[in-house]
C-alpha positions as CSV (number, residue, x, y, z in Angstrom):
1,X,86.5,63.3,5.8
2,X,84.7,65.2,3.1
3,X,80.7,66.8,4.1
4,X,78.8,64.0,3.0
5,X,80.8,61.4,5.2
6,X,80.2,63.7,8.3
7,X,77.0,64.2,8.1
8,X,76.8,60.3,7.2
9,X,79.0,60.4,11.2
10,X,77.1,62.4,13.2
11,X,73.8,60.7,12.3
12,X,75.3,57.6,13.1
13,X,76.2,59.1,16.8
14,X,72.5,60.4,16.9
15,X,71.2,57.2,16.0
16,X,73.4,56.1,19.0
17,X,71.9,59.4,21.4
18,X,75.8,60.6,21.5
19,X,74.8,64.4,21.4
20,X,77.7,65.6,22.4
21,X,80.0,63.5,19.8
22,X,77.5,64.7,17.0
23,X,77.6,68.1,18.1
24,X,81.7,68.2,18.1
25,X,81.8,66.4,14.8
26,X,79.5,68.7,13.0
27,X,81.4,71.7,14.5
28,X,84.4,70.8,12.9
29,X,83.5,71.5,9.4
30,X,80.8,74.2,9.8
31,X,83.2,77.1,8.3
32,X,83.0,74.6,5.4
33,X,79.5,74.2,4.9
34,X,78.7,75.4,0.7
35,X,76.2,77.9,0.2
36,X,74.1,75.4,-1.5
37,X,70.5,75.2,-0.6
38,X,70.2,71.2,-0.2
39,X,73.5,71.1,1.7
40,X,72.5,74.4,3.9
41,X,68.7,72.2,4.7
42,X,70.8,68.9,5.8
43,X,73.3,71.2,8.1
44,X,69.9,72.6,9.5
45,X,68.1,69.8,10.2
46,X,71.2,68.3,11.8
47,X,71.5,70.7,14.1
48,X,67.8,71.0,14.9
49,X,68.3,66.9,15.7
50,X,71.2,68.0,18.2
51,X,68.8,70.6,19.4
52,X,71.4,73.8,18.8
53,X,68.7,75.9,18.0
54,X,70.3,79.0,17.0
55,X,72.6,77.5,14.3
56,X,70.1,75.0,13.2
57,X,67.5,78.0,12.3
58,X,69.8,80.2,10.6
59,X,70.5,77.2,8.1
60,X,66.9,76.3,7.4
61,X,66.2,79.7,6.9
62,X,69.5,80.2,4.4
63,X,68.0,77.0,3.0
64,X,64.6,78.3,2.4
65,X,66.3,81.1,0.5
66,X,67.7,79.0,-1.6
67,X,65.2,76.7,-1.9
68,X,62.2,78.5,-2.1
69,X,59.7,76.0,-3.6
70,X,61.2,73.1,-0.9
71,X,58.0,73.0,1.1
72,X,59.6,70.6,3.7
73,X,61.3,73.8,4.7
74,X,58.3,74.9,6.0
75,X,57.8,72.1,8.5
76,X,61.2,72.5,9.8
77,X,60.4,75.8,10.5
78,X,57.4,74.8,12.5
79,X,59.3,72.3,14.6
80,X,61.6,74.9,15.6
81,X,59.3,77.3,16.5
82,X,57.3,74.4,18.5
83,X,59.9,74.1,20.3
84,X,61.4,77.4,21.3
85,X,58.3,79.0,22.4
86,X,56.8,80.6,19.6
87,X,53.3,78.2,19.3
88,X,51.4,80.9,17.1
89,X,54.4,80.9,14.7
90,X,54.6,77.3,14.7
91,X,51.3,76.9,13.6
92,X,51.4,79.4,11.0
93,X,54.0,77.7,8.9
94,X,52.3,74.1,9.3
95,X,49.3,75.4,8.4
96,X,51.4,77.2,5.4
97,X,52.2,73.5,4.9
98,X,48.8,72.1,4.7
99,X,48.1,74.6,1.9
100,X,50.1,72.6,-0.7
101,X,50.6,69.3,0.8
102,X,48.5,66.4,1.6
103,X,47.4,66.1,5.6
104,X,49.2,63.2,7.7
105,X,48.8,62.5,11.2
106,X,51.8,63.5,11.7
107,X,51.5,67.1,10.7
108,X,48.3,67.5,12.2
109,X,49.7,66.3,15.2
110,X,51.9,69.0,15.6
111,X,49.3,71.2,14.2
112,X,47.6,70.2,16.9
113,X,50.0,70.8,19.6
114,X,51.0,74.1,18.2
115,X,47.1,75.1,19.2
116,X,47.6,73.1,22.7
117,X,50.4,75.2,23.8
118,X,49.2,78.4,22.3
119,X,45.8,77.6,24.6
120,X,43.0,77.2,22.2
121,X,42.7,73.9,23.2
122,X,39.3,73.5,21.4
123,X,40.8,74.0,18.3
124,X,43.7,72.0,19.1
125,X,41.2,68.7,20.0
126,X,39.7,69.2,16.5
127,X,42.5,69.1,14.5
128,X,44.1,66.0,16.6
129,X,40.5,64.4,16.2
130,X,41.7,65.1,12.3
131,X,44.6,63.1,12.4
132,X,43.5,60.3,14.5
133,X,40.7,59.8,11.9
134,X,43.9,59.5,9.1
135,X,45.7,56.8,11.5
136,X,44.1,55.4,14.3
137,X,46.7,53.5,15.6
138,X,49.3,56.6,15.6
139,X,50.1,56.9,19.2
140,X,51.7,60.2,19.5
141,X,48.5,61.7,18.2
142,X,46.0,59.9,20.5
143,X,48.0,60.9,23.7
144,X,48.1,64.3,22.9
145,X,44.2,64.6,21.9
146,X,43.6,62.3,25.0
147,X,45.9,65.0,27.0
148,X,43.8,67.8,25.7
149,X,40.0,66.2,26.1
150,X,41.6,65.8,29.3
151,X,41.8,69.6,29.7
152,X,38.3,70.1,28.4
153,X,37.1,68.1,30.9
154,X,35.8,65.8,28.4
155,X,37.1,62.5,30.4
156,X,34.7,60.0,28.8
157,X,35.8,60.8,25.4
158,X,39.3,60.9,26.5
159,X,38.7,57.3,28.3
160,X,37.6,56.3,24.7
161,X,40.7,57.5,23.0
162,X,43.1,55.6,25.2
163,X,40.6,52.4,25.2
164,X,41.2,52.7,21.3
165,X,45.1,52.6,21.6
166,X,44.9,49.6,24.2
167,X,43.4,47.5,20.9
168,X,46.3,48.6,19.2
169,X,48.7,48.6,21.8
170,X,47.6,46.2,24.3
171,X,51.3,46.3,26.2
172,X,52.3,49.6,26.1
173,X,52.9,51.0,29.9
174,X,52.2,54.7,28.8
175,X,49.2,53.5,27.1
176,X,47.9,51.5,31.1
177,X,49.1,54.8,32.9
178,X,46.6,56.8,30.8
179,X,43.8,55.1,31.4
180,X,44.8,54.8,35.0
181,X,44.8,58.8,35.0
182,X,41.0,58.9,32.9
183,X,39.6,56.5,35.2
184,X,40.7,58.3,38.2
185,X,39.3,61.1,37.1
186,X,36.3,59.7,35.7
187,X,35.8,58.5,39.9
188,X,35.7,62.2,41.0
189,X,39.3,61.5,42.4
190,X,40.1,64.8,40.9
191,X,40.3,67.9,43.6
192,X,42.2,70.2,41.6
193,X,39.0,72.6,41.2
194,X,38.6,74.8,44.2
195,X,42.1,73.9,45.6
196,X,41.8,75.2,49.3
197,X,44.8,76.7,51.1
198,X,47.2,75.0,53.6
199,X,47.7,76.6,56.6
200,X,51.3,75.1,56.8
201,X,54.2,76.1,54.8
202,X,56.0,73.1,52.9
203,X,59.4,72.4,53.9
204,X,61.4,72.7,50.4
205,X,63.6,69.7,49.6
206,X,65.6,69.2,46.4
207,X,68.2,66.1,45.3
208,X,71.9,66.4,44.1
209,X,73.6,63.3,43.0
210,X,76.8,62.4,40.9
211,X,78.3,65.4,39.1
212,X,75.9,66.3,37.1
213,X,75.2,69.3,39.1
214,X,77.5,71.0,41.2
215,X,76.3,72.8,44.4
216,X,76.0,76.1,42.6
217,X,72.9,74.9,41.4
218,X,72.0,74.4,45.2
219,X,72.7,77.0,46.4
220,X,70.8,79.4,43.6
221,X,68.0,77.2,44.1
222,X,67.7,78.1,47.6
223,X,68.8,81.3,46.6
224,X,65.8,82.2,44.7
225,X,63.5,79.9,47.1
226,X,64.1,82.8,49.7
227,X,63.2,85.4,47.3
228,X,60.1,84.2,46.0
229,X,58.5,83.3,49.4
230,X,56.8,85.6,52.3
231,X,57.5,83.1,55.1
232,X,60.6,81.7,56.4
233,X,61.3,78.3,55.0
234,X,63.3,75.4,55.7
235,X,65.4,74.0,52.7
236,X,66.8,70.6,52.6
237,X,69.0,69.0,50.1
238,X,69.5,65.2,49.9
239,X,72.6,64.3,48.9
240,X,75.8,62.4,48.7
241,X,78.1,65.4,48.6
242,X,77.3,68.0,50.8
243,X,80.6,70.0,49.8
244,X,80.5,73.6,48.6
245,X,76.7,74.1,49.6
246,X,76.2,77.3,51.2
247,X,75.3,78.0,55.2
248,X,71.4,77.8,55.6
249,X,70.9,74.4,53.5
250,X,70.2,71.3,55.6
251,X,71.2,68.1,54.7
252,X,70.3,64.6,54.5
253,X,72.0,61.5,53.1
254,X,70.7,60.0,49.5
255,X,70.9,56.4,49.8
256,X,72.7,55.1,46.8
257,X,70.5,51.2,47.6
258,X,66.7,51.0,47.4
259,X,65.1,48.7,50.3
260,X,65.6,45.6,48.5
261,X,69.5,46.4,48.7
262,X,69.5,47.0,45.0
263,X,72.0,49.5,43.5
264,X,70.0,52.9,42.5
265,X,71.7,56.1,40.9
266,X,70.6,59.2,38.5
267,X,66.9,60.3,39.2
268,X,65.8,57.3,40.7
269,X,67.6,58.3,43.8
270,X,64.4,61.2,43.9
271,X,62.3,58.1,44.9
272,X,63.8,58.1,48.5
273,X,61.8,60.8,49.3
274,X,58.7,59.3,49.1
275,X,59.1,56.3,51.7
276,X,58.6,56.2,55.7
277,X,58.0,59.7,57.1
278,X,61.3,61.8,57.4
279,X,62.0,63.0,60.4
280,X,62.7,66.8,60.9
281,X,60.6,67.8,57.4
282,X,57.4,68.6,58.6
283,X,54.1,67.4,57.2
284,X,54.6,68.0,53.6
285,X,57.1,68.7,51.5
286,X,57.6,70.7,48.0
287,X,60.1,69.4,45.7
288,X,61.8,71.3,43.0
289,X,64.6,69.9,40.5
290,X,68.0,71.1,40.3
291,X,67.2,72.9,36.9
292,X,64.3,75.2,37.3
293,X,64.0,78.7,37.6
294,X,61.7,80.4,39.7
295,X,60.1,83.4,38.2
296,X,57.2,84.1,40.6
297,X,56.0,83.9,44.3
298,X,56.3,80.2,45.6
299,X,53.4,80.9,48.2
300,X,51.0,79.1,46.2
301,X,52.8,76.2,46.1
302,X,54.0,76.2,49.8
303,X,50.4,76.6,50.7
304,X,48.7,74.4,48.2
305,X,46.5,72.0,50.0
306,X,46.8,68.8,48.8
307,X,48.6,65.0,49.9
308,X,50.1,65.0,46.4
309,X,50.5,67.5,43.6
310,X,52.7,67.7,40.4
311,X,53.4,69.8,38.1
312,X,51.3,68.5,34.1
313,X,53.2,67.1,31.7
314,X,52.8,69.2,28.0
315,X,52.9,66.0,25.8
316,X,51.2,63.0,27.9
317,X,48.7,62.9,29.8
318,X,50.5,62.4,33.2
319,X,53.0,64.1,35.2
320,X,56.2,66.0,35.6
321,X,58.2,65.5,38.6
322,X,60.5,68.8,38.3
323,X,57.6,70.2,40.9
324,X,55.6,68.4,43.2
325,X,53.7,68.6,46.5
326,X,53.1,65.9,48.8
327,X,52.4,65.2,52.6
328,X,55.4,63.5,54.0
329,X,55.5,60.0,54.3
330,X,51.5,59.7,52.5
331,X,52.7,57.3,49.5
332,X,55.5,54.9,50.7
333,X,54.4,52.5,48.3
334,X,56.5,54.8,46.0
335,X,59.6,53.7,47.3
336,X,58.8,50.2,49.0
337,X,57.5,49.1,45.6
338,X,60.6,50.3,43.7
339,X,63.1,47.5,42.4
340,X,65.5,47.5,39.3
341,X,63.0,45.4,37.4
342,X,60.5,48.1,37.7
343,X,63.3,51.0,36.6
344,X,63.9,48.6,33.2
345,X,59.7,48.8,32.7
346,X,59.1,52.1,33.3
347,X,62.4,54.3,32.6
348,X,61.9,57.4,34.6
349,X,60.7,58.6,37.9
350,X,57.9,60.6,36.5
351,X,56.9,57.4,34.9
352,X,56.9,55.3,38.1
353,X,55.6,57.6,39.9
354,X,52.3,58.1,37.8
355,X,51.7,54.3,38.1
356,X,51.5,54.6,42.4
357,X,49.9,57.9,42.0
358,X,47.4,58.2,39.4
359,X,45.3,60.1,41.6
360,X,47.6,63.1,41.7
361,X,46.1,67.1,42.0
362,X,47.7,68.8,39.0
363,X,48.6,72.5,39.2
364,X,47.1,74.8,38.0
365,X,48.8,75.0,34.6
366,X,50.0,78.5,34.2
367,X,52.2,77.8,36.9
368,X,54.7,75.4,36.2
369,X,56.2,76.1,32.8
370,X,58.6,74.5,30.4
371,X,61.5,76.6,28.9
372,X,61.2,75.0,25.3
373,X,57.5,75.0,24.8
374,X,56.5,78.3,26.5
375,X,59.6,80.4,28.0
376,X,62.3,80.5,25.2
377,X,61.2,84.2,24.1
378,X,59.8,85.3,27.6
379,X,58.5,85.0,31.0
380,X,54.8,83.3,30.5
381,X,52.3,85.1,32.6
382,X,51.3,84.0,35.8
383,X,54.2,81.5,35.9
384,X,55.8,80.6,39.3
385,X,58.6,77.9,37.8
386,X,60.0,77.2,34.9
387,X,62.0,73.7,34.7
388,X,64.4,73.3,31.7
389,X,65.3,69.6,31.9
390,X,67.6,68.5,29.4
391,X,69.4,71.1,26.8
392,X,69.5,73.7,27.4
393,X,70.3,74.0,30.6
394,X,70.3,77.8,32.7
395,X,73.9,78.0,33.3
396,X,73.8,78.2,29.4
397,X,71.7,81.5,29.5
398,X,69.8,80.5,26.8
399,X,67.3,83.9,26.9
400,X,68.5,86.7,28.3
401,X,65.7,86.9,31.4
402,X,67.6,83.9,32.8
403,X,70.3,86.1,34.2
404,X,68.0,88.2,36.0
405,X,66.4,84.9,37.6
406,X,69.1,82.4,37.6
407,X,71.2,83.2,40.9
């Protein structure tokens, strides 16, 4: 198989989300890659597709040696930096972009999110404003200006926003959950402001199913949730393997069946946490996924007063499940309401769980990080967890703080 038919391959298997297939496939002729600059480019962006980001930036930037008038290079060098924590840098080379080439919403987009994440979210909401002017109906850019008028409190205009993308998307779920966040906010739902402290600790439970994590990742998690707190806690784990999980770590059983009797598996499984209240958990409970890395005292989030908190999510305006808060046993609509036709609709727990809860506290965001957008080069300040989810993962060491962290 010469170069051009692989690379034809592996974007067939990324076309079909086979990752690792891709990956394996363009591993097997990298040592015959040509030092030619439109070949180096393709390798590049290939690689930035499978999300290897090492390899992929060392081609585009082989590439933009080669091809030095190939402005397109510069955009790929502002995804990458988008996504390995490097915001500033990011914008830099889109804006380096913009010099020469026409505006789309699509750059301005992630113009726009390069400001978000480097926190000049006033600048960021002008330039999305930009590109929503360009295309209305582009979807990605209204969420993320609706997510950042959102953070500048500016909920009318951000009610707006999402009203406009009901017109062109009158069906779309993220679209509903949106305006079922602004409207929550816009009735003083909202407590986030002034969060008081809890006088009770959390009990901290987390969720292992399958094999996709092995008890290791238990067992560091509780690990570093001793570490990082000033009080005893109690840590739970439900599960359906209890095997090789370290002295200390409660249990519980994960049903495998929702209440309808339905078959449930993967991160669905998370849901059963939210029904009838557990027994021997005490009143509320802080959740953490398998794959974060705690990087700061956990206090403020044993303590947080709230009946349900979650960590923000960086690209909609909704949530992320990898932390969350919640008094046991408050929202058992959660998991009463769950059934395999509402998995098909809404595809992931975070999802869901934003249509039962759009009334969620958010933390404060400094808090709750993610190792892409804001950890890949270093610890952000004033962060407490950083949650990976996805490639890469910590057992790959991607930085070299994780080792200090990790364990």
């Amino acid at each position: 198989m010469d170069i051009i038919e692989t690379f034809e391959k592996v974007t067939e298997f990324l076309g079909a989300q086979n990752i690792t297939q891709a990956r394996a496939c363009l591993n097997q002729i990298e040592d015959k890659i040509p030092d030619n600059g439109a070949i180096q480019k393709i390798t590049g962006q290939l690689y930035q597709w499978i999300g290897d980001d090492g390899k992929s930036l060392k081609y585009i930037l082989r590439a933009r040696e080669l091809l030095p008038d190939d402005t397109s290079l510069l955009l790929c060098l502002g995804y990458h930096y988008l996504d390995n924590g490097a915001p500033k840098l990011a914008a830099d080379f889109f804006e380096k972009y913009l010099l020469t080439e026409a505006a789309t919403a699509r750059i301005l987009c992630f113009l726009g999110r390069a400001h978000d994440y480097n926190g000049d979210k006033h600048k960021a909401e002008n330039i999305l404003r930009e590109a929503v002017k360009i295309m209305p109906s582009d979807i990605e850019s209204q969420l993320h200006l609706g997510r950042v008028l959102i953070s500048n409190e500016k909920h009318r205009d951000a009610s707006d926003c999402f009203e406009e993308l009901k017109f062109f998307y009158p069906d779309n779920t993220m679209v509903d959950l949106c305006l079922n966040r602004v409207n929550a906010l816009l009735a003083g739902i909202d407590k986030t402001a002034g969060r008081a402290t809890s006088t009770e600790a959390a009990t901290v439970v987390c969720v292992k199913h399958g094999a996709k994590y092995g008890a290791n990742y238990v067992n560091r998690l509780a690990s570093m949730v001793r570490r990082w707190s000033s009080v005893g806690v109690d840590f739970f784990c439900l599960t359906d393997d209890p095997s090789g999980l370290e002295a200390g770590i409660q249990t519980l059983q994960l049903p495998n069946k929702n209440i309808l009797g339905q078959d449930i598996s993967g991160w669905w499984q998370k849901l059963s946490m939210f029904g009838e209240k557990i027994e021997g958990l005490g009143s509320h409970i802080l959740y953490f996924d398998l794959d974060v890395v705690i990087t700061g005292s956990i206090d403020p989030l044993l303590f947080y007063d709230s009946d349900f908190a979650i960590a923000q999510n960086c690209y909609v305006p909704i949530f992320s499940s990898s932390v969350m808060r919640f008094k046991n046993g408050s929202r058992p609509e959660i998991w009463s309401d769950f059934s395999q036709i509402n998995a098909q609709k809404y595809g992931g727990d975070e999802i869901w769980i934003a249509s039962k809860v759009p009334d969620a506290d958010i933390f404060p965001s400094d808090w709750c990080k993610i190792y892409r957008l804001h950890a890949a080069r270093a610890i952000p300040e004033g962060s407490i967890v950083i949650s990976f989810g996805g490639e890469p993962n910590p057992a790959d060491y991607p930085a070299p703080w994780v080792k200090d962290y990790w364990h």
